[in-house]
VMD Tcl script that draws the C-alpha trace (Angstrom):
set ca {
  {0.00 0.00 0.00}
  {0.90 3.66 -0.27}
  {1.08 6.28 1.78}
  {1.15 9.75 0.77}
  {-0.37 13.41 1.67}
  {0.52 17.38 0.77}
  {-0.89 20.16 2.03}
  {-1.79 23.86 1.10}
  {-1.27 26.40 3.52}
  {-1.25 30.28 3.31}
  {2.56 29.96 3.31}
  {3.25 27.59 0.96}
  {2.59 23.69 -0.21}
  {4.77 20.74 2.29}
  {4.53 16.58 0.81}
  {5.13 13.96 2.32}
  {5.28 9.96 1.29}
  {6.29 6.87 2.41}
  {8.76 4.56 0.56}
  {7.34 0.76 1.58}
  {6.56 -1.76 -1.16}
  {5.07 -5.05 -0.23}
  {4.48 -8.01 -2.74}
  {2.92 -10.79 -0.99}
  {5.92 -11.99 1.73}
  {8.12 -9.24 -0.05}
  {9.57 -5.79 1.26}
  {11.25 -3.56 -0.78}
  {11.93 0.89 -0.60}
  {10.96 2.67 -3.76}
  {10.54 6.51 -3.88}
  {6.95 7.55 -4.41}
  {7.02 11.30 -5.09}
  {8.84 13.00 -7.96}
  {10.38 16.35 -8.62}
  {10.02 18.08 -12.01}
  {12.39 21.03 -12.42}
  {10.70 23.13 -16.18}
  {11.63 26.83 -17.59}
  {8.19 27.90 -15.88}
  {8.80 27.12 -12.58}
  {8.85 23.28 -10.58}
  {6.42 20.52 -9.63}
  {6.09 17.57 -7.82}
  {3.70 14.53 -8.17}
  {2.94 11.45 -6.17}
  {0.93 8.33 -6.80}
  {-0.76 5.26 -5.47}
  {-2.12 1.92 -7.25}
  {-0.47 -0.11 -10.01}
  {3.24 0.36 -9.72}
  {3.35 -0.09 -13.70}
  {0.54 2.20 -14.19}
  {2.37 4.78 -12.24}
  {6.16 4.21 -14.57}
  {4.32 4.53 -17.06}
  {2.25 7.92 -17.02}
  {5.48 9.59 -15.07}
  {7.59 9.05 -18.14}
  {4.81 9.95 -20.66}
  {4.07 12.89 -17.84}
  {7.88 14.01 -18.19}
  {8.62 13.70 -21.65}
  {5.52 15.89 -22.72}
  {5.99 18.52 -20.18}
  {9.94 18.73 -21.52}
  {8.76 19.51 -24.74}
  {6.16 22.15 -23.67}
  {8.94 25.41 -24.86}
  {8.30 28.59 -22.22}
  {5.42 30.30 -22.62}
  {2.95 26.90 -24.19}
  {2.78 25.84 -20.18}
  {2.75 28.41 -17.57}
  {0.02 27.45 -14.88}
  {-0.11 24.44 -12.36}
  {-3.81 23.51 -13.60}
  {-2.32 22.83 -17.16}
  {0.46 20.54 -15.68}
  {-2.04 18.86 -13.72}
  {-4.53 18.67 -17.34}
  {-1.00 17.58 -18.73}
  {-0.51 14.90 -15.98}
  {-4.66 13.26 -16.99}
  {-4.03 13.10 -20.10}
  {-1.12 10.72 -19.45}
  {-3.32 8.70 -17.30}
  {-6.15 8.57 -19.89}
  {-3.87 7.45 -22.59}
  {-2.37 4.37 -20.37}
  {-6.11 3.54 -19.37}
  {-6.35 3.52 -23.20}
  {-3.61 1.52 -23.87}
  {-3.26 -1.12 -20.88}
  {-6.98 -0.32 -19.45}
  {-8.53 -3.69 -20.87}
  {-4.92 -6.08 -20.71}
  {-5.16 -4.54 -17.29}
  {-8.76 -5.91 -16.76}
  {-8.91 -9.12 -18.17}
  {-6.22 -10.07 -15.80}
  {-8.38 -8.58 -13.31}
  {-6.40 -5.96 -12.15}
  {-8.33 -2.93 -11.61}
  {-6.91 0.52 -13.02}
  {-6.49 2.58 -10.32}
  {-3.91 5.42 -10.20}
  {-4.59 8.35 -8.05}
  {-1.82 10.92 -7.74}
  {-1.19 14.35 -6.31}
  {0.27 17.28 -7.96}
  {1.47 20.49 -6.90}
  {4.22 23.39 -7.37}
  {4.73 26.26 -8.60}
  {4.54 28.26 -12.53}
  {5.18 31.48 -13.47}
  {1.68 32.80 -13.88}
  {0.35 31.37 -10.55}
  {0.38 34.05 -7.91}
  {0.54 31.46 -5.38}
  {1.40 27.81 -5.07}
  {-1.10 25.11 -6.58}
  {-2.27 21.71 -5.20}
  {-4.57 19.16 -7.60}
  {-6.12 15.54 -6.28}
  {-6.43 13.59 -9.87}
  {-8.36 10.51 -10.50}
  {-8.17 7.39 -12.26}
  {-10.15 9.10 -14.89}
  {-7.94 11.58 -15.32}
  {-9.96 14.73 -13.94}
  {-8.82 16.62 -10.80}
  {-9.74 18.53 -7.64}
  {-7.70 21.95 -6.08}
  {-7.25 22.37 -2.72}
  {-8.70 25.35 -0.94}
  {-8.56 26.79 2.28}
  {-11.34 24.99 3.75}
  {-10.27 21.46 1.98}
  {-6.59 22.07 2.24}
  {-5.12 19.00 1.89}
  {-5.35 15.62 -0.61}
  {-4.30 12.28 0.50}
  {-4.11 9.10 -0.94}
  {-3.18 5.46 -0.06}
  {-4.00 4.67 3.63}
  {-5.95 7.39 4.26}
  {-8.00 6.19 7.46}
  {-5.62 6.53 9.83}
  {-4.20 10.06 8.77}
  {-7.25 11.66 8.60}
  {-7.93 12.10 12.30}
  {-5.18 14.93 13.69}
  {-5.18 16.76 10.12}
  {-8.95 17.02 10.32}
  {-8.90 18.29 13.81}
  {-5.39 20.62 13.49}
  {-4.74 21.37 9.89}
  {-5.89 24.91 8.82}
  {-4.47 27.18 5.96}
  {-3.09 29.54 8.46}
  {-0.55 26.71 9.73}
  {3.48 27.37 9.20}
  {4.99 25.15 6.51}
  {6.90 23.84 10.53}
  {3.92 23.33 11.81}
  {2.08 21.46 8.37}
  {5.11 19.22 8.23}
  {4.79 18.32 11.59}
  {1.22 17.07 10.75}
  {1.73 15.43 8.15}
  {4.50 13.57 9.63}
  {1.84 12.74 12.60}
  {-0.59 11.51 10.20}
  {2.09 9.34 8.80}
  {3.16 8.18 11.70}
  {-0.28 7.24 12.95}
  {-0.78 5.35 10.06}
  {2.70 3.83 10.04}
  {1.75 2.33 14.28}
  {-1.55 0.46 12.44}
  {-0.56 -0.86 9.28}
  {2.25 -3.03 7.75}
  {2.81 -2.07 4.50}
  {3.53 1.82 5.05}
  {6.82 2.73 6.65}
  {10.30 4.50 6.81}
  {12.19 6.21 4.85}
  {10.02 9.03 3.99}
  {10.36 11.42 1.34}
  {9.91 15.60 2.33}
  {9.07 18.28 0.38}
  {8.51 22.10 1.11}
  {7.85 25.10 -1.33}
  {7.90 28.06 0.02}
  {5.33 30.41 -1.68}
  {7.16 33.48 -1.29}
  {10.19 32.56 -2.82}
  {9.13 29.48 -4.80}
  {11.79 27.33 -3.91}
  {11.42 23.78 -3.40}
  {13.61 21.39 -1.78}
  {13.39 17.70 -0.78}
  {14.70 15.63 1.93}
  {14.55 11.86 3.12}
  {14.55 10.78 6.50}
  {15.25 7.44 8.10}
  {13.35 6.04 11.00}
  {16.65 7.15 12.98}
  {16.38 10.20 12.08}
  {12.90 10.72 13.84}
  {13.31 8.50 16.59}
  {13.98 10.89 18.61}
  {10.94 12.72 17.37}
  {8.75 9.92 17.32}
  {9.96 9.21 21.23}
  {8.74 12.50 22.04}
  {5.47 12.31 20.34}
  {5.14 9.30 22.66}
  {5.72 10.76 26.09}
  {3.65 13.94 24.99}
  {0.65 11.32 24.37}
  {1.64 9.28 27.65}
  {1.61 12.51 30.05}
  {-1.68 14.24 28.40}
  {-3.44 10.85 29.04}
  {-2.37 10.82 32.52}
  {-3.57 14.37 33.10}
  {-7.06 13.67 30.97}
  {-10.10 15.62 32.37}
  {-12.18 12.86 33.68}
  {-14.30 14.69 36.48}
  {-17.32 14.31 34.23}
  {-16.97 10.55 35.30}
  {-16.40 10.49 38.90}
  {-19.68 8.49 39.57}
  {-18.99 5.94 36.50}
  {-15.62 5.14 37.94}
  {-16.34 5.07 41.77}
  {-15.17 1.23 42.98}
}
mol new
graphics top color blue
foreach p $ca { graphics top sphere $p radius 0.5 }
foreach p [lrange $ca 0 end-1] q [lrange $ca 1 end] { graphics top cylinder $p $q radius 0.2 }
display resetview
């Protein structure tokens, strides 16, 4: 399975994904998020389904956008039109092969960055059909993969007035949730953060050592506020 999220907050867009494949008794690290540098600015996508479908549309993704010359692409929502048209011609061309071996065509992917005519960073949710969703400030972030276990603390904590600090730290949290209930998604994870004032995006991966201290923390933190939980509303419940 897959685990991957991004965000959009007033300050910029922050990614995150897991590396973890499994195949049946198999376990194997393969990035999941990709970083497109073009003359109108950058990008980055991430996927989850069919690992094939996924090669696939990132190379036909790629080598269209590299022939786009400056000026024919110079807004996020064309990369992202760009990016489902890719899908729709592999659902054209392996859709059926795909099906009568009953796998099911499923690609979902997230795309976001940064052109020169956007006045502010871009995030798109696309489909297996090919047609996409923004983010806004009241929906502000698109996840896909394990997405049950995430859900929770961004619900509750994300808002678009959040730091790109305080974003990452919940999207690591969501990850991290999901990582404690679920096999298949795990370290190393991939980072990134665009800051929308300067546009700049960089990209980092991090070990489980890295965050062990962090994850250690996050621990405690839970351990002491459940010690220190409210519970005088059930005094009488809990008398012996």
């Amino acid at each position: 399975m897959t685990f991957c999220v991004a965000a959009k907050v007033n300050s910029g867009l922050v990614a995150l994904a897991d590396t973890r494949i499994v195949k049946g008794n198999e376990q194997s690290r393969k990035g999941k998020v990709a970083h497109v540098n073009h003359s109108e600015g950058n990008l980055f996508f991430m996927t989850s389904g069919l690992r094939s479908v996924r090669d696939k549309t990132s190379i036909y993704f790629e080598a269209r956008l590299a022939e786009k010359q400056k000026g024919e692409i110079c807004h996020m929502f064309e990369a992202a039109n760009l990016f489902g048209e890719c899908l729709r011609r592999v659902k054209e061309e392996d859709g059926a092969s795909l099906a009568a071996a009953n796998f099911s065509f499923n690609l979902h992917a997230i795309i976001g960055g940064k052109f020169s005519a956007d006045k502010e960073p871009c995030l798109f949710y696309i489909y297996p059909q090919g047609n996409w969703v923004e983010a806004t400030a009241d929906a502000p972030y698109h996840m896909i993969g394990q997405t049950s276990y995430g859900k929770p603390i961004l619900d509750r904590l994300l808002d678009a007035t959040c730091s790109l600090s305080e974003t990452l730290a919940l999207l690591f949290l969501a990850f991290d949730g999901t990582r404690a209930s679920v096999t298949d998604v795990g370290f190393p994870i991939d980072c990134i953060v665009l800051d929308g004032g300067s546009g700049i995006m960089k990209r980092e991966r991090f070990t489980m050592a890295d965050l062990q201290e962090t994850t250690h923390w996050w621990t405690s933190t839970l351990q002491s506020a459940l010690v220190n939980f409210p519970l005088e509303w059930s005094k009488d419940l809990l008398k012996p």
